[in-house]
N, C-alpha and C positions, 0 to 999 in steps of 0.2 A: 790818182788825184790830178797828171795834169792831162785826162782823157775830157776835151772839149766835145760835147754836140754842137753839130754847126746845121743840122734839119731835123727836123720833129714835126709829124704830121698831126691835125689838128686834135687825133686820138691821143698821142703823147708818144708813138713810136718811133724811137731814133733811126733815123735815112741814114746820116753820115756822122762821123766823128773824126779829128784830128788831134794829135797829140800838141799840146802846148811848151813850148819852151823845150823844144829836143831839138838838138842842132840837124839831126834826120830830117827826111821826107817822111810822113807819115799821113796820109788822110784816106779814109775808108768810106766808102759808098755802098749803098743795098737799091742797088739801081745800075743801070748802062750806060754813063753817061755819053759813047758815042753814037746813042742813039738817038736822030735828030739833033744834032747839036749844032746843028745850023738854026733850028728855030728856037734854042732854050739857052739863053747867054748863061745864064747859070752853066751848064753843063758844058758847055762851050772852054768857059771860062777856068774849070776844072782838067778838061783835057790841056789845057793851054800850061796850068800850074805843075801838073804831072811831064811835061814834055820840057819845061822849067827845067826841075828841079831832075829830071835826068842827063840834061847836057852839062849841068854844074858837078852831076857824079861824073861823069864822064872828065869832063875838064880837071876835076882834082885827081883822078885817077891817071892821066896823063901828064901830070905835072909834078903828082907823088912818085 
């Protein structure tokens, strides 16, 4: 129930999904998104959230 799609191509096939309301990192791609990710702020922006939310595991894990 809280499995959000966040891309769906014009067919109806889900790209990606993240989970809703889980204090985790969770978001899933069917794509690369380092690739090109200088020209696709979408993807860009996805490397940037993933790079996020591992310094924060990092930092709780150093503080736990």
């Amino acid at each position: 129930d809280r499995l959000v799609a966040e891309g769906i191509t014009p067919a109806g096939l889900v790209l990606c999904v993240r989970c809703q309301d889980d204090p985790a990192y969770a978001f899933s791609v069917q794509w690369h998104p380092e690739w090109h990710h200088h020209r696709h702020p979408f993807y860009q922006a996805t490397l940037e959230a993933f790079a996020q939310a591992c310094r924060a595991h990092r930092q709780a894990r150093e503080e736990g």
